[in-house]
mmCIF file of the C-alpha atoms, coordinates in Angstrom:
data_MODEL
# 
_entry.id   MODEL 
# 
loop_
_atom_site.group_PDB 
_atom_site.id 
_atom_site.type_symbol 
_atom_site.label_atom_id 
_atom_site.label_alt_id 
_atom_site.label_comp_id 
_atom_site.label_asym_id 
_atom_site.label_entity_id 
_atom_site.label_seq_id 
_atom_site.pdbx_PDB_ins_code 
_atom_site.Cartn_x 
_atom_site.Cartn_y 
_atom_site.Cartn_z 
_atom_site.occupancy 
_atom_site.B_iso_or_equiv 
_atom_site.pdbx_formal_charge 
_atom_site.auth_seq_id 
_atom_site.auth_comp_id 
_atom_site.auth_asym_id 
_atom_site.auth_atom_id 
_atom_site.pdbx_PDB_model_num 
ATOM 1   C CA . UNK A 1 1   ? 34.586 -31.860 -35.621 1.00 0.00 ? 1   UNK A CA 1 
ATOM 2   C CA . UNK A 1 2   ? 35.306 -34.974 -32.818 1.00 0.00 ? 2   UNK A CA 1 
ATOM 3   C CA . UNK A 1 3   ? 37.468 -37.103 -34.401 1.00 0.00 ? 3   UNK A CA 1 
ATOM 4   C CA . UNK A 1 4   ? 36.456 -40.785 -34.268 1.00 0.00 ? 4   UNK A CA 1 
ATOM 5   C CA . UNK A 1 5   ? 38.101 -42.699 -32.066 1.00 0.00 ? 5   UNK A CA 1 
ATOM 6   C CA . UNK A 1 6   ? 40.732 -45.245 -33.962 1.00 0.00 ? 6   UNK A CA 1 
ATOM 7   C CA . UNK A 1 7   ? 39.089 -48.733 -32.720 1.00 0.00 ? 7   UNK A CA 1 
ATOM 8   C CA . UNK A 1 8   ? 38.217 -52.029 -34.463 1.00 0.00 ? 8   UNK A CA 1 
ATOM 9   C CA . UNK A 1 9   ? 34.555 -53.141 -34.636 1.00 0.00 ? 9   UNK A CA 1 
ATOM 10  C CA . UNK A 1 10  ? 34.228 -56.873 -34.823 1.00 0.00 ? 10  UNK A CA 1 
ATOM 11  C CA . UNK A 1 11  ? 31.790 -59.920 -34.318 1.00 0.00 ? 11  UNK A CA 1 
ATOM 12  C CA . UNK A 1 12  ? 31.799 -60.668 -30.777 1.00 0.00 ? 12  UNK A CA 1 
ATOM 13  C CA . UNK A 1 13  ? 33.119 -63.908 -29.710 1.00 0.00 ? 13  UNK A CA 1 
ATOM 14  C CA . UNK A 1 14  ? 32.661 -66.333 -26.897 1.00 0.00 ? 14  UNK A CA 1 
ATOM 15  C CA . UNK A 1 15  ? 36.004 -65.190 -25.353 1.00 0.00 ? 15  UNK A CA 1 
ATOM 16  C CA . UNK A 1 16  ? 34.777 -61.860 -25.411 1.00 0.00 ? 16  UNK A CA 1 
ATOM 17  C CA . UNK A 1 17  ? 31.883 -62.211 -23.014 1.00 0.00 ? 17  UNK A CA 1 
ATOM 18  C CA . UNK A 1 18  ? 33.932 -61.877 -19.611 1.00 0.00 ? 18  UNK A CA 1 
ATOM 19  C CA . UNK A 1 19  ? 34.526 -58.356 -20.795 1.00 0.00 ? 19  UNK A CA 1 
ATOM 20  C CA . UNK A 1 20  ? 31.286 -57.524 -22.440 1.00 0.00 ? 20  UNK A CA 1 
ATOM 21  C CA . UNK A 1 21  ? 30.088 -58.154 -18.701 1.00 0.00 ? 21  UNK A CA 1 
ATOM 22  C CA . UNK A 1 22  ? 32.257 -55.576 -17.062 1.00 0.00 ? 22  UNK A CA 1 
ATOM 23  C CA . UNK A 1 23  ? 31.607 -52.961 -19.707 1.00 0.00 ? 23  UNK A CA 1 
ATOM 24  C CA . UNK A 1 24  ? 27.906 -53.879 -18.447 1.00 0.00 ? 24  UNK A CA 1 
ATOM 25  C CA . UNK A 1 25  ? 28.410 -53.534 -14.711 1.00 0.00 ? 25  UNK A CA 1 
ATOM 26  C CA . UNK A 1 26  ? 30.471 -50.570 -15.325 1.00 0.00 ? 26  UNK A CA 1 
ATOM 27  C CA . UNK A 1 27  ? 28.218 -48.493 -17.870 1.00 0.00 ? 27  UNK A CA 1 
ATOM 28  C CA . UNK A 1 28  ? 24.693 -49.313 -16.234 1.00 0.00 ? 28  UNK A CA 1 
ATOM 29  C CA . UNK A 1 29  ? 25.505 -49.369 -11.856 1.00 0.00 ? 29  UNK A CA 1 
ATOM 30  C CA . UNK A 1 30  ? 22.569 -49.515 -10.562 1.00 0.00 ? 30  UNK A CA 1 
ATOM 31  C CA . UNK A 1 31  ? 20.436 -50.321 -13.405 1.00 0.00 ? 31  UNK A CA 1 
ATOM 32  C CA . UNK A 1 32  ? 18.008 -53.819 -12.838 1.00 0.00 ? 32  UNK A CA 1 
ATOM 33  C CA . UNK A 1 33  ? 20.118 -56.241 -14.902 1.00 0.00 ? 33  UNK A CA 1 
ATOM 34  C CA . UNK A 1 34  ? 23.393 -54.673 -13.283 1.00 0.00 ? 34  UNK A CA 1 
ATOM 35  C CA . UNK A 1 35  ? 21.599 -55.803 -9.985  1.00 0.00 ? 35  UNK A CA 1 
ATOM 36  C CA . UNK A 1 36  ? 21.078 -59.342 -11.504 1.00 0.00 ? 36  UNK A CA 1 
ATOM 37  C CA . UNK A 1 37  ? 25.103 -59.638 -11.531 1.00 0.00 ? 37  UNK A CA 1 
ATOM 38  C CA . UNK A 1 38  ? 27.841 -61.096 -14.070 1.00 0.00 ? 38  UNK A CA 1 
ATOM 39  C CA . UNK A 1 39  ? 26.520 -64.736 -13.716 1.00 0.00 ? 39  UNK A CA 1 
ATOM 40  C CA . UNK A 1 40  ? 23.177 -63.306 -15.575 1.00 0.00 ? 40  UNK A CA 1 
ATOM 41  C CA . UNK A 1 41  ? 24.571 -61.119 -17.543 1.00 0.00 ? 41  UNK A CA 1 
ATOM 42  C CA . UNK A 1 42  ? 27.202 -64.290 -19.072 1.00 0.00 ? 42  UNK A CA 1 
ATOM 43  C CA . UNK A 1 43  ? 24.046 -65.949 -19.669 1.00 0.00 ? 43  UNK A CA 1 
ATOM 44  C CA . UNK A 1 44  ? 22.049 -63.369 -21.404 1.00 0.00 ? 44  UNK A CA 1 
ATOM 45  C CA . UNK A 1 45  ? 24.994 -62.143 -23.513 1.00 0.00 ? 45  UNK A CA 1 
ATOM 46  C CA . UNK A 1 46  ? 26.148 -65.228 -23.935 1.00 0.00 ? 46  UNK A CA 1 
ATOM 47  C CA . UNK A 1 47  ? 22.422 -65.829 -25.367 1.00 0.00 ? 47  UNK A CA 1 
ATOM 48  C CA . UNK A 1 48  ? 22.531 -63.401 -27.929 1.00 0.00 ? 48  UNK A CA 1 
ATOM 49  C CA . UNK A 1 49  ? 26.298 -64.615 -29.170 1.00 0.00 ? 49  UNK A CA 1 
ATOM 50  C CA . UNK A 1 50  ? 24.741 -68.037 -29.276 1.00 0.00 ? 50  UNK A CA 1 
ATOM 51  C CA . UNK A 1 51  ? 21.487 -67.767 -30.936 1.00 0.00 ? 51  UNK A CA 1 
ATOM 52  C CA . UNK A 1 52  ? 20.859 -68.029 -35.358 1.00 0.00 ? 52  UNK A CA 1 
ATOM 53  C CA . UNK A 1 53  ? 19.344 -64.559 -34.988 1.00 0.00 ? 53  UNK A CA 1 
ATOM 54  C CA . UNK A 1 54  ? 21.575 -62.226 -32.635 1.00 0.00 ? 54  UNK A CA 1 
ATOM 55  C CA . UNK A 1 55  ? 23.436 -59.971 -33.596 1.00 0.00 ? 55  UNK A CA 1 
ATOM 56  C CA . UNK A 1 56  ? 26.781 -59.519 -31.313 1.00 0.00 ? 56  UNK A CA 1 
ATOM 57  C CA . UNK A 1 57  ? 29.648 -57.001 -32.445 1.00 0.00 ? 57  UNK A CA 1 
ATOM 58  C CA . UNK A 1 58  ? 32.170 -54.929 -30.093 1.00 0.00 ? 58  UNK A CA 1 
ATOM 59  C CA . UNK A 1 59  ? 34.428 -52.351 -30.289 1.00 0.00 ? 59  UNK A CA 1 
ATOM 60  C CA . UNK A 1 60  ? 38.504 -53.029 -29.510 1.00 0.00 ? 60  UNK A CA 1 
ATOM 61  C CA . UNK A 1 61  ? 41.444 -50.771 -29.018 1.00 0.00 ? 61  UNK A CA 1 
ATOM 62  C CA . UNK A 1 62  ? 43.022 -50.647 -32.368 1.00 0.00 ? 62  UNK A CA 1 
ATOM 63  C CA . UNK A 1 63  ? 45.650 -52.699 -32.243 1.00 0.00 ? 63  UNK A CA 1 
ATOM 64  C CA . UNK A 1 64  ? 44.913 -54.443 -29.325 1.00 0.00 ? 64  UNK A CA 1 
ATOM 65  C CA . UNK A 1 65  ? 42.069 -56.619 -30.689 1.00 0.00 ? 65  UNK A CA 1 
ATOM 66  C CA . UNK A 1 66  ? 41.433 -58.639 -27.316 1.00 0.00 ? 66  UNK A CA 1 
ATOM 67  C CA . UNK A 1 67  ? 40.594 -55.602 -25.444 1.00 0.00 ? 67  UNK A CA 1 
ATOM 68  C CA . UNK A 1 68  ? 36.309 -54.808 -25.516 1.00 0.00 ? 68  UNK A CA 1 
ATOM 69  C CA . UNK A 1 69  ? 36.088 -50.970 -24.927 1.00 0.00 ? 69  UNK A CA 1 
ATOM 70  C CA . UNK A 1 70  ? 32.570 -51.317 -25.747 1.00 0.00 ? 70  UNK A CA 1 
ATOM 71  C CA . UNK A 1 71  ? 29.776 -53.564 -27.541 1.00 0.00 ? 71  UNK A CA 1 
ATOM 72  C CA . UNK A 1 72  ? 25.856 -53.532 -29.130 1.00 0.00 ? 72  UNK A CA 1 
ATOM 73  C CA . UNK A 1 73  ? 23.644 -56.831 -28.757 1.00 0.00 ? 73  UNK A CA 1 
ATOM 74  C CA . UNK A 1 74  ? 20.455 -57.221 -31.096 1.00 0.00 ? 74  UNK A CA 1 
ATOM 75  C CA . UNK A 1 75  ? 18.175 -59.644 -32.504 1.00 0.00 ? 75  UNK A CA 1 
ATOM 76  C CA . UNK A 1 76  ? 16.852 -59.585 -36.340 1.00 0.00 ? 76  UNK A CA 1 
ATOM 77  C CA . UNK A 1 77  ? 13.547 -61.755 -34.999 1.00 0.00 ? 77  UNK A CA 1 
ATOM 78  C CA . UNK A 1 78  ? 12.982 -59.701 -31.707 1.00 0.00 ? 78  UNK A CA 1 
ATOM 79  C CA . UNK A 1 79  ? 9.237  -60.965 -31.342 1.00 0.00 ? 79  UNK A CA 1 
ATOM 80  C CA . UNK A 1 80  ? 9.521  -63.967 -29.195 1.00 0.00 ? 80  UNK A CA 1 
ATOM 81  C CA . UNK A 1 81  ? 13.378 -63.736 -28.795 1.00 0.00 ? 81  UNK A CA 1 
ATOM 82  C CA . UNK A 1 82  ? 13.776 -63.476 -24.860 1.00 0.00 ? 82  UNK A CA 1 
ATOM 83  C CA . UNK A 1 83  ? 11.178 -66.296 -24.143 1.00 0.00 ? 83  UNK A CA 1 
ATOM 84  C CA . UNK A 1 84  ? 12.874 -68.925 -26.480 1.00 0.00 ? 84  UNK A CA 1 
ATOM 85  C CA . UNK A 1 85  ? 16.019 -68.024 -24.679 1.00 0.00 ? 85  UNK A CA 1 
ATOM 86  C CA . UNK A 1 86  ? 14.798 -68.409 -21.083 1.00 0.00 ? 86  UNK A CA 1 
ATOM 87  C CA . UNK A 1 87  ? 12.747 -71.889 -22.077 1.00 0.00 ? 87  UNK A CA 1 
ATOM 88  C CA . UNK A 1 88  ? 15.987 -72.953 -23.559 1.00 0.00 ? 88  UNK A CA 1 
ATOM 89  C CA . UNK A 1 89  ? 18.338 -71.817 -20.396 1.00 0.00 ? 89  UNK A CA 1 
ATOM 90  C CA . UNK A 1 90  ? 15.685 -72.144 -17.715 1.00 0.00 ? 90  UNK A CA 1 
ATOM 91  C CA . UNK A 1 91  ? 17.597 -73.851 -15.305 1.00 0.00 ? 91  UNK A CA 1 
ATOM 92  C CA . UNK A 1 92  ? 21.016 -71.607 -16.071 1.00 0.00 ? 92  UNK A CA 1 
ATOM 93  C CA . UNK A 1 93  ? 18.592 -68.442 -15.527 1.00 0.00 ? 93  UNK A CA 1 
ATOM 94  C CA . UNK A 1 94  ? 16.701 -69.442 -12.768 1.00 0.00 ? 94  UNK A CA 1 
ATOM 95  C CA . UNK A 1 95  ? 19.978 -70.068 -10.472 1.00 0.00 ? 95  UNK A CA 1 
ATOM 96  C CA . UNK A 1 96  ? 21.581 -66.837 -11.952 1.00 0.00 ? 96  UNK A CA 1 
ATOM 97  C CA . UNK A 1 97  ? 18.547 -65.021 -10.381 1.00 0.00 ? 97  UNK A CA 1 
ATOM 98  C CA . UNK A 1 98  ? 18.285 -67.073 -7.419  1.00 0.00 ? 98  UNK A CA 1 
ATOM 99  C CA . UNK A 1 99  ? 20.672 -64.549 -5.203  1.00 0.00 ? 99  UNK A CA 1 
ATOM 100 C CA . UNK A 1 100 ? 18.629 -61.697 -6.048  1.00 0.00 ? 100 UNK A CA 1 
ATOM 101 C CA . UNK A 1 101 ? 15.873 -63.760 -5.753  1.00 0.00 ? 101 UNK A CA 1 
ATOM 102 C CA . UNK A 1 102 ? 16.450 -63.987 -1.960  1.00 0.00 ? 102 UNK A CA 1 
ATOM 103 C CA . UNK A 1 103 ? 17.289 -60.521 -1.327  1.00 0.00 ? 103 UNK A CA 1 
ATOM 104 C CA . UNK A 1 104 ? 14.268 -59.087 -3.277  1.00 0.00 ? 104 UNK A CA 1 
ATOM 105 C CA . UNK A 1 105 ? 11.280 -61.969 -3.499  1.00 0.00 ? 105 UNK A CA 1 
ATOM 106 C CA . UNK A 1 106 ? 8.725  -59.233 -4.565  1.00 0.00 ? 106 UNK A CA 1 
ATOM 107 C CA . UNK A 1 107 ? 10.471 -57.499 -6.875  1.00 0.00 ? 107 UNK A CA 1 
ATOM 108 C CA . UNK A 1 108 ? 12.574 -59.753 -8.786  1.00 0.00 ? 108 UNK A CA 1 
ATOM 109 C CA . UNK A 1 109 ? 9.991  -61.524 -11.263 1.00 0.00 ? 109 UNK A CA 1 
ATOM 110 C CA . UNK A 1 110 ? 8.071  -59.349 -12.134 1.00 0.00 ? 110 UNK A CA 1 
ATOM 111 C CA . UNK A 1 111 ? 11.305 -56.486 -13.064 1.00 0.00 ? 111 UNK A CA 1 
ATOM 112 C CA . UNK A 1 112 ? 13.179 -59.470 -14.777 1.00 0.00 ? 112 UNK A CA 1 
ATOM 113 C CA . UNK A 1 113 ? 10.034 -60.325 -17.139 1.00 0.00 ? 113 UNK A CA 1 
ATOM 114 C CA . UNK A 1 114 ? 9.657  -56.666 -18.065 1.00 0.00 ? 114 UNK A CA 1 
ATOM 115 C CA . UNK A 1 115 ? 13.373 -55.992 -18.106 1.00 0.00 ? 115 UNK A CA 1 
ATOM 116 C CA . UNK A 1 116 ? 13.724 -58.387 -20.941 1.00 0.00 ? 116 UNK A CA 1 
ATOM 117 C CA . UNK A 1 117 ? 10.096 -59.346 -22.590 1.00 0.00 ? 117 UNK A CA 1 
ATOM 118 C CA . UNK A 1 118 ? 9.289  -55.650 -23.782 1.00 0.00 ? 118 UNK A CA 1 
ATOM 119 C CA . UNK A 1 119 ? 12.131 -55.713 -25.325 1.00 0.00 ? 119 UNK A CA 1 
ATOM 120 C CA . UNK A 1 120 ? 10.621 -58.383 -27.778 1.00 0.00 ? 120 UNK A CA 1 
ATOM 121 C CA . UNK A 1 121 ? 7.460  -56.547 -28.503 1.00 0.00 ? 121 UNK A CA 1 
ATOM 122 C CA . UNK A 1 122 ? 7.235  -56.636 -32.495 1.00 0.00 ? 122 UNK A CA 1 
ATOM 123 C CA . UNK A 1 123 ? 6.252  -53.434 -34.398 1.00 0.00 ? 123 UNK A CA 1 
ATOM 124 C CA . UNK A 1 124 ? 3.094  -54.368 -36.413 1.00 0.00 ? 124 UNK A CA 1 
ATOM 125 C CA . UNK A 1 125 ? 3.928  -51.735 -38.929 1.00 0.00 ? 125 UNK A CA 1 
ATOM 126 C CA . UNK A 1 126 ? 7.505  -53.050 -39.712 1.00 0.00 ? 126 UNK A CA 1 
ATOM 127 C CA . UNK A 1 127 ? 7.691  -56.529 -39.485 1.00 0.00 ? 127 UNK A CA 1 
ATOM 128 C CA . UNK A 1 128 ? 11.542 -56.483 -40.765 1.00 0.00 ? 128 UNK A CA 1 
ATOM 129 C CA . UNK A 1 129 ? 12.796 -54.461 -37.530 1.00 0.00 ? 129 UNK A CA 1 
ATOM 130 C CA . UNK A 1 130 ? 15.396 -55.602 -35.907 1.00 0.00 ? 130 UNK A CA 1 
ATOM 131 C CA . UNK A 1 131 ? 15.992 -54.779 -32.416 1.00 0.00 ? 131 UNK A CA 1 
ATOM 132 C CA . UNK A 1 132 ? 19.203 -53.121 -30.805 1.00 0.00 ? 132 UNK A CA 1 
ATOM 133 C CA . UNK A 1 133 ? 18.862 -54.192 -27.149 1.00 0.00 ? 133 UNK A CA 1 
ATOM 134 C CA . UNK A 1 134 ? 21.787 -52.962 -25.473 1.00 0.00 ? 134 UNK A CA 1 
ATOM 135 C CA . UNK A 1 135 ? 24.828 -50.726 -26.302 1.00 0.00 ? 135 UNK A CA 1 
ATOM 136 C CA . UNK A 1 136 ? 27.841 -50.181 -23.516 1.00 0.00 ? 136 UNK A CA 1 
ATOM 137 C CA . UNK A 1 137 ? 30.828 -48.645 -23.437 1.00 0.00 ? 137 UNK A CA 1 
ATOM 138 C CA . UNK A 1 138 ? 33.707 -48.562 -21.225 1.00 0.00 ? 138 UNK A CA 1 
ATOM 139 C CA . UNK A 1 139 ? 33.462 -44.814 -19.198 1.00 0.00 ? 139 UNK A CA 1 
ATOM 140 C CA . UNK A 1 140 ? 36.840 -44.568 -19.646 1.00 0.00 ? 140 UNK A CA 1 
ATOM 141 C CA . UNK A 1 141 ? 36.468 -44.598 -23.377 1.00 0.00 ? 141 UNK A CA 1 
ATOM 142 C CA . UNK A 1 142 ? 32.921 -42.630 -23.477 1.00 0.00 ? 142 UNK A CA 1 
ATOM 143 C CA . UNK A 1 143 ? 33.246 -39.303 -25.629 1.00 0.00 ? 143 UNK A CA 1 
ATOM 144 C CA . UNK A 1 144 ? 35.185 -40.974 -28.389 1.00 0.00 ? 144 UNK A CA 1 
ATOM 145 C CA . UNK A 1 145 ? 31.989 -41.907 -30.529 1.00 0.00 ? 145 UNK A CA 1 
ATOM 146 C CA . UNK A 1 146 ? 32.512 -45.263 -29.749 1.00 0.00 ? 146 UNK A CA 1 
ATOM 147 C CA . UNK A 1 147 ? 28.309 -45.916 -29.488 1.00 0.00 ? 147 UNK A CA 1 
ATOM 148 C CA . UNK A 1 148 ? 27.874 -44.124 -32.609 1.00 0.00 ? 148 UNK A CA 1 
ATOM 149 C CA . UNK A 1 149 ? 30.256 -46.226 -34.340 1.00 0.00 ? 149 UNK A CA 1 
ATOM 150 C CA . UNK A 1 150 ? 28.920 -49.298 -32.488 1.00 0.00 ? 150 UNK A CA 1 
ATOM 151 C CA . UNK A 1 151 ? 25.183 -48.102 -33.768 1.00 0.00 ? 151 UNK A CA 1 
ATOM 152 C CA . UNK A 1 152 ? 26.195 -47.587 -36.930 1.00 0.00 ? 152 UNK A CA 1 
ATOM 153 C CA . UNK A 1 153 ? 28.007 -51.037 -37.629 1.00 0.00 ? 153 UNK A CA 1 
ATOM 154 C CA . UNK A 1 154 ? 24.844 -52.798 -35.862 1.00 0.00 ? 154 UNK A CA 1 
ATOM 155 C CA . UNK A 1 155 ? 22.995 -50.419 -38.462 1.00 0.00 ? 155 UNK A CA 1 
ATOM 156 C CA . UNK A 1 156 ? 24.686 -51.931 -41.169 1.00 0.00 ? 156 UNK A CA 1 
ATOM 157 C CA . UNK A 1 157 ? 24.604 -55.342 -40.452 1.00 0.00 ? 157 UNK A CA 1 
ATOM 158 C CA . UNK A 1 158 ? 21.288 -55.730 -39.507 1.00 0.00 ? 158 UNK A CA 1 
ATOM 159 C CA . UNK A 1 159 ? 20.304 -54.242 -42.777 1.00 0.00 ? 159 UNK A CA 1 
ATOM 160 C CA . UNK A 1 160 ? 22.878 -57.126 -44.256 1.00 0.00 ? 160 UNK A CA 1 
ATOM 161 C CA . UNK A 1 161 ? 20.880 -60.020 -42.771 1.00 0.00 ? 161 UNK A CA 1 
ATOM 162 C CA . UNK A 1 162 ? 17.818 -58.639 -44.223 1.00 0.00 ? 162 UNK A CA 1 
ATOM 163 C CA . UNK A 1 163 ? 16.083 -55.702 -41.893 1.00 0.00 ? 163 UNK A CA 1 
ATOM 164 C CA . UNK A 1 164 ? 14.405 -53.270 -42.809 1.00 0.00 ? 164 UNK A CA 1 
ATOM 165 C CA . UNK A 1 165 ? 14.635 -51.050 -40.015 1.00 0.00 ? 165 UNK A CA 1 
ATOM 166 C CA . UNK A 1 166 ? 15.679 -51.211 -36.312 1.00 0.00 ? 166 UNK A CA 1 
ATOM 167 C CA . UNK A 1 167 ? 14.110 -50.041 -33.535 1.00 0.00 ? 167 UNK A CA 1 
ATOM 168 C CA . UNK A 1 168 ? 14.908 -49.912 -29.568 1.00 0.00 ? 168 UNK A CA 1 
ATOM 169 C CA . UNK A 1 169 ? 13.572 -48.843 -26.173 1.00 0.00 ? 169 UNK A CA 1 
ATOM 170 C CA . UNK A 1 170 ? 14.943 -46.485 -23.519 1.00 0.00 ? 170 UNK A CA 1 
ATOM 171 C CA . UNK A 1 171 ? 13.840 -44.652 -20.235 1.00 0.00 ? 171 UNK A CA 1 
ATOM 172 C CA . UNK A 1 172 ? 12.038 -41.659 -20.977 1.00 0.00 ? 172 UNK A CA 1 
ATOM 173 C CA . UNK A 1 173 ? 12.684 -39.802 -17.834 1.00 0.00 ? 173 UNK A CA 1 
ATOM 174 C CA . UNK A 1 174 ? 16.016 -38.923 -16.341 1.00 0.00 ? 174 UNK A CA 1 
ATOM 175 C CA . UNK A 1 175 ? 17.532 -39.890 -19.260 1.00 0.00 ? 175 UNK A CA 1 
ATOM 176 C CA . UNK A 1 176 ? 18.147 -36.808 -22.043 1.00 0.00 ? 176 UNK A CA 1 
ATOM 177 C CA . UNK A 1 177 ? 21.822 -38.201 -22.813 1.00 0.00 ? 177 UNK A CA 1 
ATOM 178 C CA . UNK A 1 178 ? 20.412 -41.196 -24.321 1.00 0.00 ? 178 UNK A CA 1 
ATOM 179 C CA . UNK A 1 179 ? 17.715 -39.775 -26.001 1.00 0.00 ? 179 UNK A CA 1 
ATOM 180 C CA . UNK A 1 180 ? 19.226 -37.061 -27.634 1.00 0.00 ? 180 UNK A CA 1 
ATOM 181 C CA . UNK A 1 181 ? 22.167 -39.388 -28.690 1.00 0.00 ? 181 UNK A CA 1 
ATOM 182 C CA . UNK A 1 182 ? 19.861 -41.661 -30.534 1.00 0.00 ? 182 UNK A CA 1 
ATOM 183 C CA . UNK A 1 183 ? 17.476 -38.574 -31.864 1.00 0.00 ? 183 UNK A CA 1 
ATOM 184 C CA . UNK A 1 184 ? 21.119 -36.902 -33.283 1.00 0.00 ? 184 UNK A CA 1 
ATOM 185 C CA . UNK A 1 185 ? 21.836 -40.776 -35.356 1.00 0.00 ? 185 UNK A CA 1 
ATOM 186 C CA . UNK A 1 186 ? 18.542 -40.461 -36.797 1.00 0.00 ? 186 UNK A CA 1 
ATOM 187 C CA . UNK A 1 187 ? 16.129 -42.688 -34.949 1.00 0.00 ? 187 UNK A CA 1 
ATOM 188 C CA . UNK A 1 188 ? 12.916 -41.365 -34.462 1.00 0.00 ? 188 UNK A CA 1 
ATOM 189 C CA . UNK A 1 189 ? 10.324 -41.605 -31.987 1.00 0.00 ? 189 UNK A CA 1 
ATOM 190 C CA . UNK A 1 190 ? 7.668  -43.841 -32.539 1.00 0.00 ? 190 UNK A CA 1 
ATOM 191 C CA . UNK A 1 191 ? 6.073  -44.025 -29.695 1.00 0.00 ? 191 UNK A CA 1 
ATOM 192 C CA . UNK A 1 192 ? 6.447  -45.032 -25.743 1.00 0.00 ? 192 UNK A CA 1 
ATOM 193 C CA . UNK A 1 193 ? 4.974  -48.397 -23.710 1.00 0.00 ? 193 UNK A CA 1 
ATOM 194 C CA . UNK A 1 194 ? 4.640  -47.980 -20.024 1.00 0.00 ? 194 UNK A CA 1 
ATOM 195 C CA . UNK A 1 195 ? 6.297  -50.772 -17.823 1.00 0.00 ? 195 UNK A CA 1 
ATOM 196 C CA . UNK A 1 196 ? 5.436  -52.202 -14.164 1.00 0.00 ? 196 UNK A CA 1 
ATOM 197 C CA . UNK A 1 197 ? 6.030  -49.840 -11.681 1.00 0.00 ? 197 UNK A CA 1 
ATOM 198 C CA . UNK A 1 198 ? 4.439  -46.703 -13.802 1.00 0.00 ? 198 UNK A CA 1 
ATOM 199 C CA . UNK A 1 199 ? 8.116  -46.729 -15.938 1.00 0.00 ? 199 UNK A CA 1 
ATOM 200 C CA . UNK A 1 200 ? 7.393  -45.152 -19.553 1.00 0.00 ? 200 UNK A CA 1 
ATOM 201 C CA . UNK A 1 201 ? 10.000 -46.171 -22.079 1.00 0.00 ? 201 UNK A CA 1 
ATOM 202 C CA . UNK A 1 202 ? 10.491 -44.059 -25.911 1.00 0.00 ? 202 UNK A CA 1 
ATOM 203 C CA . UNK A 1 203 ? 10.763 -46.958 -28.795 1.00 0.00 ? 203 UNK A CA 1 
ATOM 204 C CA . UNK A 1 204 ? 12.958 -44.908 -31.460 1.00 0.00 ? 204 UNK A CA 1 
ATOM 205 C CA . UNK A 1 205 ? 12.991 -46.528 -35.033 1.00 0.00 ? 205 UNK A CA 1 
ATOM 206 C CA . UNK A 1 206 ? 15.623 -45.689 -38.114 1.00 0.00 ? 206 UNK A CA 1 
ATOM 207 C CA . UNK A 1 207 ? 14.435 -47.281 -41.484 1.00 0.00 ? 207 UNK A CA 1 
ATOM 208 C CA . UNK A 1 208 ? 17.105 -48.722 -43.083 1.00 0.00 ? 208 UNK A CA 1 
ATOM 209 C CA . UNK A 1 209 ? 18.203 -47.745 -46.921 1.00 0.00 ? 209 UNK A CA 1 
ATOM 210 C CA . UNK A 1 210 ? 16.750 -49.949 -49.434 1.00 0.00 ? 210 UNK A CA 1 
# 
């Protein structure tokens, strides 16, 4: 049996967002919000911290309490979530994305609403779902069960703020690590949604104990 790695799971706070950043530019290169940079990223992290109905927690070196090896962001209201945020930050966003703006005027719009609107889709079925939108961790520190712990404690708080189950989204091709890691905590498919560009995401959804 792996033996879980000795960290501390916390509530993330606005000191910690520098480093939530890098664990983001260093778990996802390449990815479309990697692309968007750490000025974004700040924003949209920062966004989550910030807002009545985020849910923020990372994972820290025991001991060493200051130092993110990893984090999960979610929302317990995920319909509608990602608009309010951008109508509220508008300006902040819209010169955050004006660099890649400039290097990719076709592309960048149209990614950056599907990158973080489908995201917010609400599941008719379960209308107490919470929504786990991203979970990083440090490569360094990946193969310690860090996500799992990270999954689980976003798990458990969601439920404690009054969810019902959680749900999230991830690539469906090219992309078996993720899928079977989420299949082996117990989510279950439920689904895919295809994205611009002919993308087709899974949605996985764990009920929560009553």
């Amino acid at each position: 049996m792996t033996r879980l790695a000795p960290i501390q799971i916390r509530p993330a706070q606005p000191s910690d967002i520098a480093q939530m950043v890098q664990v983001h530019l260093q778990a996802f290169p390449g990815f479309f919000l990697t692309l968007m940079g750490p000025r974004f990223l700040r924003l949209l992290y920062n966004g989550f911290l910030n807002h009545p109905t985020g849910i923020s927690l990372v994972a820290c070196a025991q001991g060493k309490p200051s130092q993110v090896l990893g984090f999960v962001v979610g929302t317990t209201q995920p319909q509608g979530f990602f608009l309010q945020l951008l109508k509220q930050r508008w300006l902040a966003f819209g010169l955050a994305s004006l660099w890649p703006l400039l290097r990719k005027p076709n592309l960048v719009f149209v990614k950056l609403w599907s990158a973080l609107f489908y995201r917010g889709e609400s599941l008719p079925d379960q209308p107490n779902a919470a929504l786990l939108s991203s979970l990083g961790v440090q490569p360094a520190a990946q193969g310690q069960q860090i996500g799992q712990q990270l999954v689980n404690a976003f798990l458990s708080h969601a439920q404690t703020v009054g969810a019902t189950a959680v749900y999230l989204t991830t690539d469906q091709s090219d992309n078996a690590k993720a899928n079977q890691f989420y299949t082996r905590l117990g989510f279950k498919l439920a689904g895919t949604c295809k994205r611009p560009h002919g993308r087709i995401l899974n949605r996985y959804l764990i009920k929560l104990s009553a």
